[in-house]
BAPA-357107 format. One line per field, with one value per residue (C-alpha): residue in one letter; y, x, z. Coordinates in pm, 1 decimal. Layout:
REM BAPA-357107
rest c(a|...)
Y c(Y|...)
X c(X|...)
Z c(Z|...)
//
This chain:
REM BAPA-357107
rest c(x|x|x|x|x|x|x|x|x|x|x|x|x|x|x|x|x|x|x|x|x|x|x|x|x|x|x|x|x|x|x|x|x|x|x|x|x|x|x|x|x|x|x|x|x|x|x|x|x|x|x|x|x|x|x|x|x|x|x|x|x|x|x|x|x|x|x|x|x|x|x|x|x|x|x|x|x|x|x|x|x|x|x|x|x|x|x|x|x|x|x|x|x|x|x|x|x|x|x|x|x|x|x|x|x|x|x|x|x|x|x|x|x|x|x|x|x|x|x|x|x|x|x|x|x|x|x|x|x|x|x|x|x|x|x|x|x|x|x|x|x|x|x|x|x|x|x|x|x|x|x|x|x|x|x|x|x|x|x|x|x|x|x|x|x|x|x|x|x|x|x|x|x|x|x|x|x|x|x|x|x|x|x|x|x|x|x|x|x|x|x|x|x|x|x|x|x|x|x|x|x|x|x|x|x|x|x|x|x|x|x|x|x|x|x|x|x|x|x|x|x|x|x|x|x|x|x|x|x|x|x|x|x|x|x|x|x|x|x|x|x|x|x|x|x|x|x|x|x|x|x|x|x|x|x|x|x|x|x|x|x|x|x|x|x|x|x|x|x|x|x|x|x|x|x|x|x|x|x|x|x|x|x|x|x|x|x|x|x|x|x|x|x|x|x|x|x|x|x|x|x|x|x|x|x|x|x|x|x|x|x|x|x|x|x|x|x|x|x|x|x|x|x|x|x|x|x|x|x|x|x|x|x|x|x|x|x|x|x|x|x|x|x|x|x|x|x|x|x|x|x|x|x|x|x|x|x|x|x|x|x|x|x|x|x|x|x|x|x|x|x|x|x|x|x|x|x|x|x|x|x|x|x|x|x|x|x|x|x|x|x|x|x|x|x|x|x|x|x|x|x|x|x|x|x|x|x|x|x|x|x|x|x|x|x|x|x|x|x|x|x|x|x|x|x|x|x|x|x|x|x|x|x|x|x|x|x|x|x|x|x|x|x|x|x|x|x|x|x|x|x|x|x|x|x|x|x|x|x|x|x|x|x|x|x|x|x|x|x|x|x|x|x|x|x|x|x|x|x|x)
Y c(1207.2|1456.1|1471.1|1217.4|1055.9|825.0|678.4|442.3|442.6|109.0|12.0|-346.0|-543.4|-490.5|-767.7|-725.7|-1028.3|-836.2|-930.5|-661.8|-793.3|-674.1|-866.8|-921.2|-879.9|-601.9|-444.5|-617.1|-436.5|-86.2|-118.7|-210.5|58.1|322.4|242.7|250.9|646.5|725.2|523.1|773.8|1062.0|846.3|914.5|666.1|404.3|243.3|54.3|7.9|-5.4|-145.7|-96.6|-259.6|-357.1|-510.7|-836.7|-878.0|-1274.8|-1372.0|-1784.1|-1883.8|-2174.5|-2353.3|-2155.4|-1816.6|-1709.8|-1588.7|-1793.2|-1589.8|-1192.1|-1057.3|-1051.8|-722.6|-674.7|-501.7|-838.5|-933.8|-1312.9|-1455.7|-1299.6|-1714.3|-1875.3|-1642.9|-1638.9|-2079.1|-1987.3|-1774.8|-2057.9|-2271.9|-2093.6|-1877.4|-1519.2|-1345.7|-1601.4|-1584.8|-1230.8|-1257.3|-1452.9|-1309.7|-977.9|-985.6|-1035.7|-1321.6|-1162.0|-1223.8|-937.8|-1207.7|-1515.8|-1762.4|-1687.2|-1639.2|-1891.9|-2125.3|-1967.9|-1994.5|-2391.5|-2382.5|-2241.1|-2416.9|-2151.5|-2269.5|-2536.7|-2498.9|-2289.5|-2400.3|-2082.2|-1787.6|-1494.9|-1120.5|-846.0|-802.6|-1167.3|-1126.8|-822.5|-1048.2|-1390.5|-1189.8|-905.8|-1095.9|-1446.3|-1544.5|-1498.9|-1363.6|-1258.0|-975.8|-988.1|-653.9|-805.7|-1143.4|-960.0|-862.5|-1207.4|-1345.2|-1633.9|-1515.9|-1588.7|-1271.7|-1355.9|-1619.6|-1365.1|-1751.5|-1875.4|-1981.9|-2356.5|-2326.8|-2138.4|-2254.2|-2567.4|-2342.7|-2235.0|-2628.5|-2491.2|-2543.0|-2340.8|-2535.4|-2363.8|-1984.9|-1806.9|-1792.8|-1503.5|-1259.3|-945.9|-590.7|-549.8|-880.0|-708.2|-895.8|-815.3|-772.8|-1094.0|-1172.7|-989.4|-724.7|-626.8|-611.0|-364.1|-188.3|-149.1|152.3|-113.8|-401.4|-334.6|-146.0|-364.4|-473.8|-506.1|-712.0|-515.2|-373.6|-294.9|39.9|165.6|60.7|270.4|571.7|601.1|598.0|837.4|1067.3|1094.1|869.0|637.9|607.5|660.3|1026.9|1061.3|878.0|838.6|915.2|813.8|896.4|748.7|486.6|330.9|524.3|374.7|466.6|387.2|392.0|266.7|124.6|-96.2|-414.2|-641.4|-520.2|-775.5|-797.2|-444.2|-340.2|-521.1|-291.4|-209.6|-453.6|-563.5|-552.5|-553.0|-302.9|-530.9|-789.2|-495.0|-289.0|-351.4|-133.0|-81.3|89.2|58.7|64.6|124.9|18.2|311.3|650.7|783.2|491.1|687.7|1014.1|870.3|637.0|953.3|1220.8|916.1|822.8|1182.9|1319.9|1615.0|1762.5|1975.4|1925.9|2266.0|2322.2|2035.3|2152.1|2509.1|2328.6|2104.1|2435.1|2632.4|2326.4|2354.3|2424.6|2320.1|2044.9|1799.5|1543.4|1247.3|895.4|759.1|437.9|413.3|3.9|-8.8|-285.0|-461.3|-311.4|-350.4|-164.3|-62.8|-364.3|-657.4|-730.7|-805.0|-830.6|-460.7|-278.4|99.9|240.0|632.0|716.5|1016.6|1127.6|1442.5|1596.0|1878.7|1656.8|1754.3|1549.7|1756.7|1691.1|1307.6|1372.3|1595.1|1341.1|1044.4|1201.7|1317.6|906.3|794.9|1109.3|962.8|571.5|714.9|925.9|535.3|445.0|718.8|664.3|308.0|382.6|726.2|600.4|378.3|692.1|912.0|1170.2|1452.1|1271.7|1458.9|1342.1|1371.7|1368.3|1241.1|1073.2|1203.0|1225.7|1456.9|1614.9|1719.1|1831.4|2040.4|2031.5|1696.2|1738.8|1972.9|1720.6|1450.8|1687.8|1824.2|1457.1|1372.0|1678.1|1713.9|1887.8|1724.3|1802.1|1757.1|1664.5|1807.9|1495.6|1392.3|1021.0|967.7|526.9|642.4|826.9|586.2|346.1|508.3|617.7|263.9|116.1|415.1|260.8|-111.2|32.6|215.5|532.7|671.1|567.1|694.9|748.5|985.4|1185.6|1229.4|1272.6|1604.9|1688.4|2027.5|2082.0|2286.8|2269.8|2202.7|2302.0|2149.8|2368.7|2266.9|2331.4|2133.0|1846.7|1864.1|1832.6|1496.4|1373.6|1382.6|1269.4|947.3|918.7|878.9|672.4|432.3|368.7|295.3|58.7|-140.6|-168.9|-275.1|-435.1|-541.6|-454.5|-361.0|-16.9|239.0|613.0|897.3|981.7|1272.6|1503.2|1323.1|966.8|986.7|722.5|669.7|484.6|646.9|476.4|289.2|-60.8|-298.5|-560.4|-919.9|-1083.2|-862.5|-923.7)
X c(950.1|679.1|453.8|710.8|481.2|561.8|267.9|318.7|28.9|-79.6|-421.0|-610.5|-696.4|-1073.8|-1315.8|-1570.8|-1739.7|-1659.4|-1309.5|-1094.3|-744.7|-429.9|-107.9|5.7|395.6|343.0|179.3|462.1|751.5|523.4|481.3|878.8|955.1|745.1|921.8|1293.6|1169.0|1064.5|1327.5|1592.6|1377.7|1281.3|1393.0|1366.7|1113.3|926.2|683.6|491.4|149.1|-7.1|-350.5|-481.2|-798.7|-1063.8|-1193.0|-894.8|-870.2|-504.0|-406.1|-54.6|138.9|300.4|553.9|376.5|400.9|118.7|-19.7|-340.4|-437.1|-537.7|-948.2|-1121.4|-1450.6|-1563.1|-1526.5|-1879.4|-1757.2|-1882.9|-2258.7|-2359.4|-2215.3|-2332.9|-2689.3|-2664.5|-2523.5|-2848.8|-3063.8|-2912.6|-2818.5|-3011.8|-2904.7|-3026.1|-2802.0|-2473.4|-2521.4|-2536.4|-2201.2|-2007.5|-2142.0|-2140.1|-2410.4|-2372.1|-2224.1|-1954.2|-1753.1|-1694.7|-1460.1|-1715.9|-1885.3|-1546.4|-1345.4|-1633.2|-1647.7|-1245.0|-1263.8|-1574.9|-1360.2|-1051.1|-865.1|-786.5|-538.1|-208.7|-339.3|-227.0|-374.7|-607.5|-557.3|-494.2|-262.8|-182.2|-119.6|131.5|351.0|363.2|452.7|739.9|862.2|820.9|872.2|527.9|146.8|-116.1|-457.9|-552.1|-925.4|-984.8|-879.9|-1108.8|-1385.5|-1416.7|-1429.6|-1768.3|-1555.5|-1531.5|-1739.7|-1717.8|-1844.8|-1594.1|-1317.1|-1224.8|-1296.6|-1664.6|-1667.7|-2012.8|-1896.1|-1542.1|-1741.1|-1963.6|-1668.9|-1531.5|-1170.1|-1065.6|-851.2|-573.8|-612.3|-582.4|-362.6|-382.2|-550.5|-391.6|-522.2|-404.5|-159.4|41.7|363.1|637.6|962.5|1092.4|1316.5|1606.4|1623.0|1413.4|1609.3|1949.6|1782.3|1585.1|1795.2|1620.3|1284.5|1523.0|1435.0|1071.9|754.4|545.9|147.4|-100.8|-236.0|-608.1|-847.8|-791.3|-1152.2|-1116.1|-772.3|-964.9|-1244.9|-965.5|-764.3|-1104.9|-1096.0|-1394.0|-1353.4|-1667.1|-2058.7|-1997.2|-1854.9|-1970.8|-1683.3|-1832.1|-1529.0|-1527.6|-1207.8|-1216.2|-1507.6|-1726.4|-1854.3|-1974.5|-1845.0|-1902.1|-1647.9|-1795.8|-1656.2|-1808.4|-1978.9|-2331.4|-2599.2|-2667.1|-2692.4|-2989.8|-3029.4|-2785.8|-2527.3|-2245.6|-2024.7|-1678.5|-1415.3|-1140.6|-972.0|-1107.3|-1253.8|-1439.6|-1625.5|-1721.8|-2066.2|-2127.7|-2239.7|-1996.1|-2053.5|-1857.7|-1875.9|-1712.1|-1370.3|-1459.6|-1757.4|-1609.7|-1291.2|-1501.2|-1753.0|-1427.2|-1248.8|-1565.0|-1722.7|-1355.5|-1431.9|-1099.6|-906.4|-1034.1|-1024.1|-1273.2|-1513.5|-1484.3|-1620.5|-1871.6|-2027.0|-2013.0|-2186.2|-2457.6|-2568.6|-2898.8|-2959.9|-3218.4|-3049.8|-3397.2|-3139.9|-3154.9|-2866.8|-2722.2|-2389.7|-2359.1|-2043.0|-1896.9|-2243.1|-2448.1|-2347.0|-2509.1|-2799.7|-2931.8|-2640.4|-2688.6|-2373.6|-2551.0|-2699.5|-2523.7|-2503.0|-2767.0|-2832.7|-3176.9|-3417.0|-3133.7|-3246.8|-3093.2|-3060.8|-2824.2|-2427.3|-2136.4|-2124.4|-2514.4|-2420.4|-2133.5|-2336.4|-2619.4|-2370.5|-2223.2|-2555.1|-2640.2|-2327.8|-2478.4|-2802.9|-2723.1|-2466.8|-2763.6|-2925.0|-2677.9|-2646.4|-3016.3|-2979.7|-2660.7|-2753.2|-3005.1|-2672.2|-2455.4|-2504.8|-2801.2|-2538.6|-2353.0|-2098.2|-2028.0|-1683.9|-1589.3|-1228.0|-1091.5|-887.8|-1201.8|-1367.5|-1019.6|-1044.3|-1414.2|-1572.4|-1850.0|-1867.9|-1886.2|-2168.3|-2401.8|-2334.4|-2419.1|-2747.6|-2816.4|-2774.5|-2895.0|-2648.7|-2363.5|-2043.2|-1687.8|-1435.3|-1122.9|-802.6|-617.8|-556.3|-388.7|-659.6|-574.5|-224.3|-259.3|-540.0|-266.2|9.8|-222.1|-356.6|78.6|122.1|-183.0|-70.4|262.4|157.3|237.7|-92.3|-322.1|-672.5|-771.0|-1004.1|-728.9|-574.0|-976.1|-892.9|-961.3|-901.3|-1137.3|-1414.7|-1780.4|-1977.7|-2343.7|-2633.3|-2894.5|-3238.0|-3366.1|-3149.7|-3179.7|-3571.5|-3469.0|-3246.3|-3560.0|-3670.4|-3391.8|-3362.2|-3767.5|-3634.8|-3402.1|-3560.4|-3817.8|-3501.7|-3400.8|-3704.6|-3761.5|-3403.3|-3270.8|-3592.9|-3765.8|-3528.6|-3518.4|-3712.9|-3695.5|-3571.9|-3860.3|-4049.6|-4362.6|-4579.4|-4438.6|-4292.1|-4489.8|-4365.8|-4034.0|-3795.8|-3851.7|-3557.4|-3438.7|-3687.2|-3547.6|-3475.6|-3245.8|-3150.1|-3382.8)
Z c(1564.1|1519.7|1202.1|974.4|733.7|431.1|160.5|-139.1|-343.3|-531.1|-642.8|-602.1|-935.4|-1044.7|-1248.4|-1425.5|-1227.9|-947.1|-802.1|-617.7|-541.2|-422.9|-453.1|-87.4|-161.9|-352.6|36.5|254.9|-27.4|13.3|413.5|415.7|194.5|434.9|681.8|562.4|478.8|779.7|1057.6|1021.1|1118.2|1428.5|1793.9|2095.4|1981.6|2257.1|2078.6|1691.5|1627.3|1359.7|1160.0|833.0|648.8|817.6|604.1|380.4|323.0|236.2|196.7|360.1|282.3|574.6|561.1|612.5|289.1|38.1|-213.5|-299.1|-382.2|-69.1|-151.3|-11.1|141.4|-194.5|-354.5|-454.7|-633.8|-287.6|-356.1|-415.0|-153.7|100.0|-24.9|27.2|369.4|410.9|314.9|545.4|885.1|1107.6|1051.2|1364.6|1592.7|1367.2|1392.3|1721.4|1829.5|1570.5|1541.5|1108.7|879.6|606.9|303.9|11.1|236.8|521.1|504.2|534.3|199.7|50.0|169.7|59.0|-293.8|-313.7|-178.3|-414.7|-757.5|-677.2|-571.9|-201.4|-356.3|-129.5|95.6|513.6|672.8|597.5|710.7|654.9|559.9|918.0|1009.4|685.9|838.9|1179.4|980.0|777.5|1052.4|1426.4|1259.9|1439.8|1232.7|1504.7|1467.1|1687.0|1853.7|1674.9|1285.1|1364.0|1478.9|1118.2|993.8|1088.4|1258.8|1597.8|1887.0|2022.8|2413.5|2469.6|2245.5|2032.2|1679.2|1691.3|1611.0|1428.6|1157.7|1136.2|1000.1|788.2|624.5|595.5|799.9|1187.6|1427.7|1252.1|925.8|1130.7|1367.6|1665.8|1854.3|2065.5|2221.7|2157.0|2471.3|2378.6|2243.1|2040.6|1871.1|1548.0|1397.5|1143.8|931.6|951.4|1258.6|1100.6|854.6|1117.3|1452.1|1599.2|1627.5|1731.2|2127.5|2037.2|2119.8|1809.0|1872.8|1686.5|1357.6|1457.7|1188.9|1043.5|1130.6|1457.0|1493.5|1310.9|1552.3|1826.2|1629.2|1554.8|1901.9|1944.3|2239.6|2414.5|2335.9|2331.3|1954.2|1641.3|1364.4|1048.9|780.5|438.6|247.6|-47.4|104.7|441.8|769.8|1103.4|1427.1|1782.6|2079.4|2385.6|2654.5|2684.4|2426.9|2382.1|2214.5|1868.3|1666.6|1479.2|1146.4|870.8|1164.8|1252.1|1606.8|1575.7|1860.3|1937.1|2178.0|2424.1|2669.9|2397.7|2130.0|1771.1|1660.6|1335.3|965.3|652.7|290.4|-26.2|-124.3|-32.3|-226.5|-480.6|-621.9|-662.9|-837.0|-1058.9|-1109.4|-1212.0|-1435.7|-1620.2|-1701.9|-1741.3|-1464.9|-1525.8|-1238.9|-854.2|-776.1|-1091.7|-1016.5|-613.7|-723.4|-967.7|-736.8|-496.7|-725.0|-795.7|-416.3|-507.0|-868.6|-901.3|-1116.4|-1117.0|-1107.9|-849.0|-796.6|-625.0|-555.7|-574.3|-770.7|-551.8|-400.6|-83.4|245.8|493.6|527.6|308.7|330.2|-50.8|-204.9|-542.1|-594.5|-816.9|-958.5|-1116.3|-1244.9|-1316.8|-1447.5|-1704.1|-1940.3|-2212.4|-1983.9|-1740.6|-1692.4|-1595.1|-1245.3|-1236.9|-1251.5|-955.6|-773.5|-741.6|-678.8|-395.8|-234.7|-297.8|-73.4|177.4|186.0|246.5|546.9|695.1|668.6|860.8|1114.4|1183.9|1342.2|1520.5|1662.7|1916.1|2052.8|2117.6|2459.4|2350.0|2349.4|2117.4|1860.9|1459.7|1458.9|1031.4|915.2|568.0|278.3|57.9|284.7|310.3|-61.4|-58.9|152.4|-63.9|-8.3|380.5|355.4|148.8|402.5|690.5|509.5|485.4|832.6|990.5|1238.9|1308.1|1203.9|1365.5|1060.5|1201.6|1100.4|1153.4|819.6|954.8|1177.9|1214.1|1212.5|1541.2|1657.4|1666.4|1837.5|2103.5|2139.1|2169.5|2416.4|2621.6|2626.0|2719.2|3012.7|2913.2|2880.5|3165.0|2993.7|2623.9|2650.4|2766.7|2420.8|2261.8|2200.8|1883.0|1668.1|1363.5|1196.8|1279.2|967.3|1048.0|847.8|619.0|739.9|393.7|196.2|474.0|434.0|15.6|98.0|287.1|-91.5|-261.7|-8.4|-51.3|-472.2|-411.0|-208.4|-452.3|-703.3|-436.6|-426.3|-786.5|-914.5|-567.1|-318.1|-74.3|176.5|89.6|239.7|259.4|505.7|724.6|602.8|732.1|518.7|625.1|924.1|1200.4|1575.6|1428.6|1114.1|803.3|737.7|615.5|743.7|963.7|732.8|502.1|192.4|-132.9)
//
């Protein structure tokens, strides 16, 4: 089956103290129902692959069922508990087994603020959406390497729960599944089976995070490509095989199996801010606000903006920033407030692309891909200005999608490399050296903003004026 595609759209629960939910049967009934569209379209399935959300923490009864919300990484109610966690533990070295700073995103800070807030009552096992889909479709929970890496529980050199912060987070290996690499297939059980005979005989794999999957399906498998990915929330990713030491303070280490691991730097923000920005100012049509923001290219709008709606993580790690708009005007528009929030999410991902870039090969490519950047190409252009490179924006709209099935076509033999299938078809977006030399400003401004409302972490693009032997980023310590 070529091309056959099948989305159910649902949308988490939001707090004003800062909880983003989603109910977990209301994602098993979607996933289920995606499925029964697309199965009779299918032909001769050898094997299913499976991505979801890194850092989604879901509680199991003993039974494998759910008994919580699944709680996302943009959850900030954990800001507390991961601050004590800061006070007592050495950063650097956690950082260093498990590859994750400490922050509300991870499940130590949250499952200490759940135990914390009552909330863990009947809960057996923690564990994600993907464990869920196992549990409920192959009758057996599993926790891939990839999906754990993105817990801040897993020793990552010896690939098994790190002990250390399993007590940290008051839990042992008991109260989690158990881990399994990408390669170990399973099948599908009663009776998902009886509904689903094509996949009766088809090998299931472990769910992988979905930005793992999209740098794979970006066509990003090796130091050669950086993933930039710009959908509800943004990151930047680089594959490489083996597990290198701890990243540069604002970047994290994730795995994409036991063999490779993921360096990169995400943001909470990304799709987020543009829907928030065109619900709140009531924009109107997206083909009017595209030509708009076009046709603003080179306005000065005098505004700061950042983009904190669900806490910082990188550059900064500080789940307790929040949004902020300043140097408003009688003069300012609603597409002057857009314009500048976009450019804000542009400038904190050039942040990002500035510690990882040094990682990549020095011939390295920014491969672009995600359905915001799909719907803006003004969009694209800011975060390319910002940068000041080159990016590649992919035409593969599904990139985790294909990052998967290329990933169950490996572990079944059938393809031998993956760089092999790294082709990848799209447009080359080319940066304007002026406006990049105006973002230098703009992320100059908004550093400042940074420092006064959220600490001293922040510190601005490198510039003619400022630039010294190193770039001027975040300054290596624990978030303000």
């Amino acid at each position: 089956m070529a091309g056959g595609a099948e989305q159910v759209q649902y949308q988490p629960r939001v707090t004003a103290a800062g909880g983003v939910e989603h109910d977990a049967e209301r994602l098993l009934a979607a996933a289920a129902a995606c499925i029964d569209a697309v199965l009779p379209r299918a032909r001769d399935i050898a094997g299913v692959g499976v991505s979801t959300f890194w850092h989604g923490l879901l509680g199991f009864d003993a039974a494998a069922r759910p008994v919580t919300p699944v709680y996302m990484y943009s959850d900030t109610r954990a800001a507390a508990a991961a601050d004590e966690l800061r006070r007592r533990l050495d950063e650097p070295d956690v950082r260093s087994r498990t590859g994750c700073p400490l922050h509300p995103s991870y499940w130590p800070a949250k499952i200490r603020w759940l135990a914390g807030a009552g909330s863990a009552a009947g809960v057996d096992r923690w564990g994600s959406v993907g464990e869920l889909l196992a549990a409920q479709w192959l009758g057996q929970g599993v926790t891939s390497i990839s999906m754990a890496s993105g817990t801040g529980l897993l020793d990552h050199d010896g690939a098994r729960w790190d002990r250390a912060m399993l007590e940290v987070a008051r839990i042992d290996e008991r109260r989690l599944f158990p881990l399994r690499d990408l390669s170990d297939g399973m099948r599908l059980s009663e009776p998902w089976a009886g509904r689903w005979p094509p996949l009766r005989d088809a090998v299931w794999f472990p769910a992988i995070g979905d930005g793992a999957a999209g740098s794979i399906g970006s066509g990003c498998t090796d130091r050669s490509r950086i993933a930039l990915n710009v959908g509800t929330s943004s990151a930047l990713r680089l594959v490489s095989d083996g597990a290198p030491g701890a990243p540069p303070w604002g970047l994290w280490r994730y795995r994409l199996d036991a063999r490779r691991a993921v360096v990169g730097g995400s943001l909470s923000e990304g799709g987020n801010v543009y829907e928030w920005c065109v619900a709140a100012l009531r924009l109107g049509e997206p083909d009017a606000v595209e030509r708009a923001l076009a046709a603003a290219a080179e306005d000065e709008h005098g505004l700061s903006v950042l983009p904190f709606l669900a806490g910082e993580r990188s550059p900064g790690w500080n789940g307790r920033a929040r949004g902020a708009v300043a140097g408003l005007s009688l003069a300012t528009g609603s597409i002057d407030i857009l314009r500048a929030a976009l450019e804000s999410v542009a400038l904190r991902l050039a942040l990002v692309y500035d510690l990882l870039g040094p990682l990549a090969a020095s011939a390295h490519e920014v491969v672009a891909s995600g359905g915001a950047l799909a719907h803006s190409r003004a969009w694209v252009q800011m975060i390319a200005d910002a940068i000041g490179r080159p990016l590649l924006l992919a035409g593969e709209r599904e990139a985790s999608s294909r990052g998967v099935a290329l990933l169950a076509l490996a572990s079944l033999g059938r393809l031998p490399d993956l760089a092999a299938a790294s082709r990848i078809d799209g447009e080359r977006i080319e940066p304007d050296r002026r406006r990049h030399e105006r973002y230098r400003e703009l992320g100059a401004r908004q550093s400042r903003l940074y420092a006064a409302l959220v600490g001293d972490g922040g510190a601005p693009l490198p510039d003619a004026a400022s630039a010294g032997p190193e770039p001027l980023l975040h300054r290596p310590g624990r978030p303000g």
